[in-house]
FIKOLZA-1660 file (N, C-alpha, C; in steps of 0.1 Angstrom, whole numbers, plus 5000, padded with zeros to 4 digits):
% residues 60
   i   px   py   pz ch aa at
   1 7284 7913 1741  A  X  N
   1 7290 7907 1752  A  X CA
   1 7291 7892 1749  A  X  C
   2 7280 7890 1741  A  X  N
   2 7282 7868 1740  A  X CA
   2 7292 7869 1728  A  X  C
   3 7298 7875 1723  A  X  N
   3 7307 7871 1712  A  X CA
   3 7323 7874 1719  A  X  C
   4 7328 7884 1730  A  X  N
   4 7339 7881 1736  A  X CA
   4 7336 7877 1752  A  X  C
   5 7325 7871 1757  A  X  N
   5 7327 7864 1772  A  X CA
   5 7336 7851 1768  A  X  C
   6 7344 7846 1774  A  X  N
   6 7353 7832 1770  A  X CA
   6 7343 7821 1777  A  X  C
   7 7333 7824 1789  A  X  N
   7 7326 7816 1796  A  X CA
   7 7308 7812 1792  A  X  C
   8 7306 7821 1783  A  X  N
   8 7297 7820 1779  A  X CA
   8 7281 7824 1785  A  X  C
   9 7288 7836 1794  A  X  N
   9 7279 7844 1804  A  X CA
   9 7270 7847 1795  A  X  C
  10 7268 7853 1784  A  X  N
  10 7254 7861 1778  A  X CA
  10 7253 7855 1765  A  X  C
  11 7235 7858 1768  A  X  N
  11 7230 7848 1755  A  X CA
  11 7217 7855 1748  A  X  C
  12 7219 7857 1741  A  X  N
  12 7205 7859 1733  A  X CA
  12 7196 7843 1732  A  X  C
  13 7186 7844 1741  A  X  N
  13 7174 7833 1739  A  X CA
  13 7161 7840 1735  A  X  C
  14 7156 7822 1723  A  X  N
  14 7146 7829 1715  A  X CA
  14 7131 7822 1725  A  X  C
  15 7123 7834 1730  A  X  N
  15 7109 7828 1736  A  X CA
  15 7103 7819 1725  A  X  C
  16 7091 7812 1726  A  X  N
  16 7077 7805 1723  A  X CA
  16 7075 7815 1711  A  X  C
  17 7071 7826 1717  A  X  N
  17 7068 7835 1707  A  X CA
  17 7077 7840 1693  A  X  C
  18 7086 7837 1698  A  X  N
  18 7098 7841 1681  A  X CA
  18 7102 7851 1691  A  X  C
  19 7103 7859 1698  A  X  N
  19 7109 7872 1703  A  X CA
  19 7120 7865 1711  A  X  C
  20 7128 7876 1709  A  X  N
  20 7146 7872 1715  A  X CA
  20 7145 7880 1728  A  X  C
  21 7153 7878 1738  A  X  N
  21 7155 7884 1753  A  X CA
  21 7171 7878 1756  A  X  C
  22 7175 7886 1760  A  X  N
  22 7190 7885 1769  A  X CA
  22 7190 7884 1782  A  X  C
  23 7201 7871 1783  A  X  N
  23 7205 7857 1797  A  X CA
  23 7215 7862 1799  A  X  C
  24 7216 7863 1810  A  X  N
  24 7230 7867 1818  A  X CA
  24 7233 7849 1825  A  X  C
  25 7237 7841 1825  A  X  N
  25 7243 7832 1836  A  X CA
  25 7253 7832 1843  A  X  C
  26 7252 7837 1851  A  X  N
  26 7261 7846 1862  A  X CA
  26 7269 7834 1866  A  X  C
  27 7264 7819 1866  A  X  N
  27 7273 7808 1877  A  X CA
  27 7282 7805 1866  A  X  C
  28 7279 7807 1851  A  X  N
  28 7292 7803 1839  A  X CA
  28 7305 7810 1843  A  X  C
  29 7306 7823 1851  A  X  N
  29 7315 7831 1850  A  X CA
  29 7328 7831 1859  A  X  C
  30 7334 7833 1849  A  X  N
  30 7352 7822 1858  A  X CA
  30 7356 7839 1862  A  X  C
  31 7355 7849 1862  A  X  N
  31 7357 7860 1871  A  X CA
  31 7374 7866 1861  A  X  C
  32 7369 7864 1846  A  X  N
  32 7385 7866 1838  A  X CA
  32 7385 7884 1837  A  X  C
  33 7368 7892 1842  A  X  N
  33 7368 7907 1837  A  X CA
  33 7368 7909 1824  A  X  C
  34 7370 7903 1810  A  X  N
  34 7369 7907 1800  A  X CA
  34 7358 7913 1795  A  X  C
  35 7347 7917 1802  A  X  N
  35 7333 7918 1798  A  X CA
  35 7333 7934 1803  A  X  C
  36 7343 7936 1813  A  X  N
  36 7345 7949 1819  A  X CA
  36 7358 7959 1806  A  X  C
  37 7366 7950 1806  A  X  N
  37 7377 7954 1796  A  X CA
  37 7370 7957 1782  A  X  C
  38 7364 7946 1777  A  X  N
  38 7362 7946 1764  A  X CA
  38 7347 7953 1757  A  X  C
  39 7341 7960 1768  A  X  N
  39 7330 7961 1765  A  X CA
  39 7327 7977 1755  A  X  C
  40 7321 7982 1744  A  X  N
  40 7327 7989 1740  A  X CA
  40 7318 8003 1744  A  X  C
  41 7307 8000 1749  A  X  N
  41 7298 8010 1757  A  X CA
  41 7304 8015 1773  A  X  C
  42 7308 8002 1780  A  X  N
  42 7312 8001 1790  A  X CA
  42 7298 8007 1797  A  X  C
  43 7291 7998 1799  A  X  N
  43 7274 7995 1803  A  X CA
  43 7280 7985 1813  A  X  C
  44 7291 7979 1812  A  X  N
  44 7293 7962 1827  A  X CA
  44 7301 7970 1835  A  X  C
  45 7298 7972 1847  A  X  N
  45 7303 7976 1858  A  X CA
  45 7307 7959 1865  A  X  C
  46 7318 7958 1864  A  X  N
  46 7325 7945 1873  A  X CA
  46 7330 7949 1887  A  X  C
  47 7323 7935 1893  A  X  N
  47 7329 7940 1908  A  X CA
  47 7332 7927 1914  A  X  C
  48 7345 7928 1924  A  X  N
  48 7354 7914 1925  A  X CA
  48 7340 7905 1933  A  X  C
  49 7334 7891 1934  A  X  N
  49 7326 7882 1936  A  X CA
  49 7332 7879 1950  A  X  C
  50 7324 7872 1962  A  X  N
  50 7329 7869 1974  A  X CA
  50 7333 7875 1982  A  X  C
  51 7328 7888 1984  A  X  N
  51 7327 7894 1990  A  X CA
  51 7339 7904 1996  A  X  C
  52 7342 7906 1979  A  X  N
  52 7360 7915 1978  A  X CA
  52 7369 7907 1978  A  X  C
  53 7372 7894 1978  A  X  N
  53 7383 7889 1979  A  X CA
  53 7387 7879 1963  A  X  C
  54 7377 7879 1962  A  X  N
  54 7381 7874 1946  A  X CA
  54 7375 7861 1949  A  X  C
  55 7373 7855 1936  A  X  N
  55 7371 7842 1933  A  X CA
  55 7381 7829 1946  A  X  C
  56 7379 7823 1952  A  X  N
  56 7387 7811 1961  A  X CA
  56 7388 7799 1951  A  X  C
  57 7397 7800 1944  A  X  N
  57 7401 7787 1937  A  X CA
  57 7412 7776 1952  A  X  C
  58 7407 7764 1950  A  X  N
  58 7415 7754 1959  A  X CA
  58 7422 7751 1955  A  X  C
  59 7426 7748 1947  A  X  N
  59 7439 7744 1934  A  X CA
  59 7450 7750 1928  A  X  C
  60 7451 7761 1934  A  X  N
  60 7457 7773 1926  A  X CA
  60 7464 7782 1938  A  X  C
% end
């Protein structure tokens, strides 16, 4: 998932110890679905943010 999120939702971080664990940062996420599209297990269940109405861009 961290090699096609565009936003840079998921991360492999390495602990103190040398051991690696996976970061989701959920506020990086610009709501593009590619994680739902591209995923090749399809393990990401996407669901629209704000409560069904999508992302509120002001600008747009």
């Amino acid at each position: 998932a961290q090699r096609y999120c565009p936003a840079g939702v998921y991360e492999i971080m390495e602990n103190d110890d040398g051991s690696k664990r996976f970061q989701i940062n959920a506020t990086n996420c610009v709501h593009c679905k590619t994680c739902d599209i591209k995923d090749p297990s399809q393990n990401i269940t996407w669901v629209t943010p704000e409560g069904g109405g999508g992302p509120n861009y002001p600008n747009m």
